[in-house]
Each structure stands twice: as structure tokens, then as C-alpha cells.
C-alpha positions, 0 to 999 in steps of 0.5 A: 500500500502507498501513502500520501506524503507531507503536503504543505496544503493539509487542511490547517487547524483540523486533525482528520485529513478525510472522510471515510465512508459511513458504513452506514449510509447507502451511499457516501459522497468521495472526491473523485476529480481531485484536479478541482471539480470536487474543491468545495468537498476538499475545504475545510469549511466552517464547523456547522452546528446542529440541534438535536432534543433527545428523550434521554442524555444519562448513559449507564456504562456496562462495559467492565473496564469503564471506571465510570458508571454513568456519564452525559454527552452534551454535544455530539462530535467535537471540534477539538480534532484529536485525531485518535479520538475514538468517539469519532466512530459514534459520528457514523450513527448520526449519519456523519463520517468519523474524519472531518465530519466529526469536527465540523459538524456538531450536534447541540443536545440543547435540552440536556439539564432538563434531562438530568434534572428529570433523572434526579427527581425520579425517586428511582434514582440513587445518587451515583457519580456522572461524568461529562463526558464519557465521549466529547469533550463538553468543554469544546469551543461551543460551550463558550457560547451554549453554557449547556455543561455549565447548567448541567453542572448548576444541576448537579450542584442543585441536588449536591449528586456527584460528578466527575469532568475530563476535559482539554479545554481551559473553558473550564475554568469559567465554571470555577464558582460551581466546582469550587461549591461541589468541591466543599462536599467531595462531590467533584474530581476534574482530570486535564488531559495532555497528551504531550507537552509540545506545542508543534505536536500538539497543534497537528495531533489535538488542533482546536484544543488549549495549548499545553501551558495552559492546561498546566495553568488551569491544573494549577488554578483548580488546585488552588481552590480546593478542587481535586484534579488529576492529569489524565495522559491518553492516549499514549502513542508509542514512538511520538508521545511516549517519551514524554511520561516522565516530564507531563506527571512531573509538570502536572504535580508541580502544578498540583495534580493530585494523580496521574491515569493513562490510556494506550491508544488504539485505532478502532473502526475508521481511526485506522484510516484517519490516523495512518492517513494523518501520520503520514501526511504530518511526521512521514519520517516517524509514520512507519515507526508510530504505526509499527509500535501501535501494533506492537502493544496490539498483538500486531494490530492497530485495533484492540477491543480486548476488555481491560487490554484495549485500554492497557495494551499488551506485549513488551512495550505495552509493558515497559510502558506500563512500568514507567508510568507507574514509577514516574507517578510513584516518584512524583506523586507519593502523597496521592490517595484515592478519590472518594466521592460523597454520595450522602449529599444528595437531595431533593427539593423540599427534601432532608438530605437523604442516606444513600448508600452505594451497595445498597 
């Protein structure tokens, strides 16, 4: 197989370079005259947003390595444009493709926290932590203007139910007061995302995110008020961010991250063409070495749908990997300890605080 190589014209400030087919779709639209018949397809044209008004927006996660147990998407698809990100393969059920479609075009679940607030009035429910999001980011550029993950914190804040945010984008900061208030009652943990620390990787692997330094300032300024925060490094990418394990856990508890957690990427459904695309077209000298090392920790594939494994990866350098990571968060975090979330906070309006246990 041939591979494209480094083009000066890639489009700037979009992770994904193509468009594959949606299995799903009867017929997909291609490029086929790239000599410029098909040059409206080609352009990277303006993120494009959609609403949608689901009938429900908690997802409970029965997958047995999923350290949540429930989590809200507020937005569909995310404009960051990381391009290993494997929610990008849940575009293809709203009709969409998982390369460019799934950064410009997003779609707004506008009646969120009327949802959620739904769930928590249900007496069926017992409290239990939430995650925003268990798939895109719920701080991508839109928020700014939508506030739908802000009100979807209010509401947490509203019936003091705990929840858990992971996140590139130092928008979060916006929300401090809310996370400071939950943070009272150990009903919040946030997780900052680097992947790596350098800028020039960073803006061709996560185009649209907040640089480095400023997730580090953000780790920073939430520890500062009290609010627990960890770093989450995901996914590892063997031979391109990897070596970089020691100074992202070291820079993270310098800037007051309490924990550190990893991913091992792995290129599941079309990632597999998107990634191989991307990496040829932007580190063509690494391409063959980054791909080679992805299966090495794969049993020589670049997909892995192993449970526990698929996140973990196996073999020797999945190993060694693993190794450094929790040496490098034994040296620079010795004081850490688990998060607990507090579930006995929870209450209704007009409601005593109520007893809940989680075993129950």
C-alpha cells in the first residue's frame, strides 16, 4: 500500500485529513476529480452546528473496564480534532463520517439539564457519580457560547449528586464558582488531559484544543481552590508521545495534580484510516515507526477491543510502558490517595438530605 506524503496544503487547524465512508449510509459522497471539480468537498469549511432534543442524555456504562458508571454527552462530535479520538466512530450513527465530519459538524443536545434534572427527581434514582463526558469533550469551543455543561453542572450542584469532568479545554475554568461549591462536599474530581507537552505536536495531533501551558495553568488554578484534579495522559502513542511520561506527571504535580491515569491508544473502526492517513501526511519520517509500535502493544494490530487490554495494551512495550508510568507517578506523586466521592449529599427539593448508600 502507498501513502500520501507531507503536503504543505493539509487542511490547517483540523486533525482528520478525510472522510471515510459511513458504513452506514447507502451511499457516501468521495472526491473523485481531485484536479478541482470536487474543491468545495476538499475545504475545510466552517464547523456547522446542529440541534438535536433527545428523550434521554444519562448513559449507564456496562462495559467492565469503564471506571465510570454513568456519564452525559452534551454535544455530539467535537471540534477539538484529536485525531485518535475514538468517539469519532459514534459520528457514523448520526449519519456523519468519523474524519472531518466529526469536527465540523456538531450536534447541540440543547435540552440536556432538563434531562438530568428529570433523572434526579425520579425517586428511582440513587445518587451515583456522572461524568461529562464519557465521549466529547463538553468543554469544546461551543460551550463558550451554549453554557449547556455549565447548567448541567448548576444541576448537579442543585441536588449536591456527584460528578466527575475530563476535559482539554481551559473553558473550564469559567465554571470555577460551581466546582469550587461541589468541591466543599467531595462531590467533584476534574482530570486535564495532555497528551504531550509540545506545542508543534500538539497543534497537528489535538488542533482546536488549549495549548499545553495552559492546561498546566488551569491544573494549577483548580488546585488552588480546593478542587481535586488529576492529569489524565491518553492516549499514549508509542514512538511520538511516549517519551514524554516522565516530564507531563512531573509538570502536572508541580502544578498540583493530585494523580496521574493513562490510556494506550488504539485505532478502532475508521481511526485506522484517519490516523495512518494523518501520520503520514504530518511526521512521514516517524509514520512507519508510530504505526509499527501501535501494533506492537496490539498483538500486531492497530485495533484492540480486548476488555481491560484495549485500554492497557499488551506485549513488551505495552509493558515497559506500563512500568514507567507507574514509577514516574510513584516518584512524583507519593502523597496521592484515592478519590472518594460523597454520595450522602444528595437531595431533593423540599427534601432532608437523604442516606444513600452505594451497595445498597
Amino acid at each position: 500500500m502507498e501513502f500520501p506524503k507531507f503536503d504543505e496544503n493539509i487542511f490547517k487547524g483540523r486533525g482528520a485529513q478525510i472522510n471515510p465512508f459511513n458504513p452506514f449510509n447507502v451511499s457516501n459522497i468521495t472526491v473523485e476529480h481531485i484536479e478541482g471539480l470536487d474543491e468545495a468537498l476538499l475545504s475545510p469549511c466552517a464547523t456547522q452546528y446542529y440541534s438535536e432534543h433527545p428523550k434521554k442524555i444519562l448513559n449507564k456504562l456496562e462495559m467492565p473496564d469503564a471506571a465510570m458508571m454513568y456519564s452525559v454527552n452534551p454535544y455530539q462530535g467535537c471540534e477539538h480534532g484529536c485525531v485518535y479520538c475514538y468517539a469519532r466512530n459514534s459520528h457514523n450513527y448520526w449519519g456523519f463520517s468519523a474524519g472531518l465530519d466529526f469536527e465540523r459538524k456538531i450536534i447541540i443536545k440543547h435540552n440536556a439539564p432538563e434531562l438530568l434534572e428529570k433523572v434526579f427527581m425520579d425517586p428511582k434514582w440513587k445518587p451515583a457519580p456522572i461524568t461529562f463526558s464519557g465521549n466529547t469533550d463538553c468543554y469544546q469551543p461551543i460551550e463558550q457560547k451554549m453554557g449547556i455543561t455549565r447548567n448541567l453542572l448548576e444541576m448537579c450542584q442543585k441536588f449536591r449528586n456527584p460528578a466527575g469532568v475530563i476535559t482539554k479545554n481551559q473553558l473550564i475554568l469559567r465554571d470555577i464558582d460551581i466546582l469550587e461549591d461541589l468541591a466543599k462536599d467531595n462531590l467533584i474530581f476534574v482530570s486535564i488531559t495532555i497528551t504531550t507537552l509540545k506545542e508543534d505536536i500538539r497543534r497537528q495531533l489535538e488542533p482546536r484544543t488549549s495549548s499545553c501551558s495552559n492546561r498546566l495553568k488551569t491544573i494549577e488554578k483548580l488546585a488552588a481552590k480546593g478542587i481535586p484534579v488529576g492529569v489524565m495522559l491518553g492516549p499514549i502513542i508509542p514512538g511520538l508521545t511516549d517519551a514524554e511520561i516522565p516530564d507531563i506527571i512531573n509538570a502536572a504535580a508541580d502544578y498540583g495534580a493530585r494523580t496521574a491515569n493513562y490510556t494506550m491508544v488504539r485505532l478502532n473502526g475508521a481511526l485506522d484510516k484517519i490516523f495512518t492517513d494523518w501520520i503520514w501526511k504530518t511526521y512521514p519520517g516517524k509514520a512507519e515507526r508510530v504505526l509499527n509500535n501501535i501494533r506492537a502493544t496490539h498483538q500486531g494490530q492497530l485495533n484492540d477491543n480486548r476488555w481491560s487490554l484495549r485500554m492497557r495494551g499488551d506485549g513488551e512495550l505495552a509493558n515497559s510502558i506500563h512500568q514507567l508510568f507507574y514509577l514516574m507517578r510513584d516518584k512524583y506523586m507519593p502523597e496521592r490517595k484515592p478519590f472518594v466521592y460523597n454520595i450522602k449529599k444528595f437531595k431533593r427539593p423540599g427534601q432532608l438530605t437523604l442516606n444513600f448508600d452505594l451497595a445498597d
